[in-house]
TORTOR-298933 format. One line per 8 residues: number of its first residue (from 1); their letters; for each residue x, y, z of C-alpha. Coordinates in nm, 3 decimals, padded with zeros to 5 digits. Layout:
NUM = A = X Y Z ~ ...
***
This chain:
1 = XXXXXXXX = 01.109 -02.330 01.935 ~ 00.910 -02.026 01.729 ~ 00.724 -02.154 01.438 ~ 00.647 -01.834 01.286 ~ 00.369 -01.818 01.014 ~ 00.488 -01.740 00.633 ~ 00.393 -01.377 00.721 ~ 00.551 -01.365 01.035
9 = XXXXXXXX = 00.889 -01.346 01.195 ~ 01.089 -01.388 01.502 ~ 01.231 -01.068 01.620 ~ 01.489 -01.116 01.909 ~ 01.477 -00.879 02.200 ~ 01.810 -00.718 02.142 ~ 01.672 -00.641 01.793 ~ 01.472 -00.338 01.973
17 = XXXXXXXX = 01.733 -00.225 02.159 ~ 02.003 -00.174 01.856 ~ 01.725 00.036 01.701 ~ 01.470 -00.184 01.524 ~ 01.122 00.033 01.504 ~ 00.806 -00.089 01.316 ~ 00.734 00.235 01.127 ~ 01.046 00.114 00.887
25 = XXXXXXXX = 00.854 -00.203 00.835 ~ 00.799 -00.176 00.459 ~ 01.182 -00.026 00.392 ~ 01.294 -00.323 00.697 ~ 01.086 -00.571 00.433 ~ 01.237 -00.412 00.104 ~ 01.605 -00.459 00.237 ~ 01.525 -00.795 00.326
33 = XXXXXXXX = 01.363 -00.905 00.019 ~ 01.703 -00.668 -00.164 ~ 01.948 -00.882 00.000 ~ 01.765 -01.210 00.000 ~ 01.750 -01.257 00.423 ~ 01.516 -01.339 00.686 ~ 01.519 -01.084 00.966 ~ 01.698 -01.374 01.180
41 = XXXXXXXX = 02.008 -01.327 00.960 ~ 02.065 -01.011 01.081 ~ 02.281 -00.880 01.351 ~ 02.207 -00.583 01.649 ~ 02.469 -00.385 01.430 ~ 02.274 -00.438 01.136 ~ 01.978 -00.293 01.318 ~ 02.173 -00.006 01.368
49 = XXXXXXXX = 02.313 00.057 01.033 ~ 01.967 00.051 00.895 ~ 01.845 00.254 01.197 ~ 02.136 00.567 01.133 ~ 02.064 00.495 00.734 ~ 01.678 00.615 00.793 ~ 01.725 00.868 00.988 ~ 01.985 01.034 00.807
57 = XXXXXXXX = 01.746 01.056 00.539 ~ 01.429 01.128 00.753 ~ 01.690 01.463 00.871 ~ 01.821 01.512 00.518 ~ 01.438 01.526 00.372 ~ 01.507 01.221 00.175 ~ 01.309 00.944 00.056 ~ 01.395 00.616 00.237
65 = XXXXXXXX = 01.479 00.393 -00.033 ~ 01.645 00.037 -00.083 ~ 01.821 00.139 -00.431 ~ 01.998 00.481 -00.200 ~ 02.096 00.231 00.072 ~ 02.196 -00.092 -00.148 ~ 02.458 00.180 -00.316 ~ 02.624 00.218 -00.003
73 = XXXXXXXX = 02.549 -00.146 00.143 ~ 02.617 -00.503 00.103 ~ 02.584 -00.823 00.280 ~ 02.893 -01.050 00.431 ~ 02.854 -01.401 00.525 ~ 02.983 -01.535 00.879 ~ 03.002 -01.867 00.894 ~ 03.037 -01.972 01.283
81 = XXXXX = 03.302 -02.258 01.308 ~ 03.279 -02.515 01.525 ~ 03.561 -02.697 01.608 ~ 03.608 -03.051 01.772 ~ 03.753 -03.096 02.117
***
């Protein structure tokens, strides 16, 4: 099992290919820190979303910012049930 240090993080290989990219590391860090997660709470989709969300600025000549996305974003809990044979 990882045991990441406080300024580290374990970044699952599917991560990559739904879009993660280091250059977005401070925005990845600011949505993070927006929405109160740990890069493990996050899904390949999310990856995604953020992924389309940056570029579509980057194209538009936008700033990336957390207060543009967190208008148009918000987080959902899924709890995974387990249930008893």
């Amino acid at each position: 099992m990882p045991r990441p240090e406080p300024y580290e993080a374990v970044v699952f290989r599917d991560f990559f290919e739904a879009g993660l990219h280091f250059p977005y590391k401070d925005f990845m860090g600011e949505v993070l820190q927006w929405f109160n997660l740990q890069i493990h709470h996050l899904t390949p989709n999310a990856f995604a979303r953020l992924s389309v969300f940056a570029m579509a600025l980057k194209i538009s000549r936008c700033a990336l910012s957390i207060n543009t996305f967190a208008r148009y974003h918000k987080t959902h809990l899924h709890k995974k049930v387990v249930k008893d044979k």
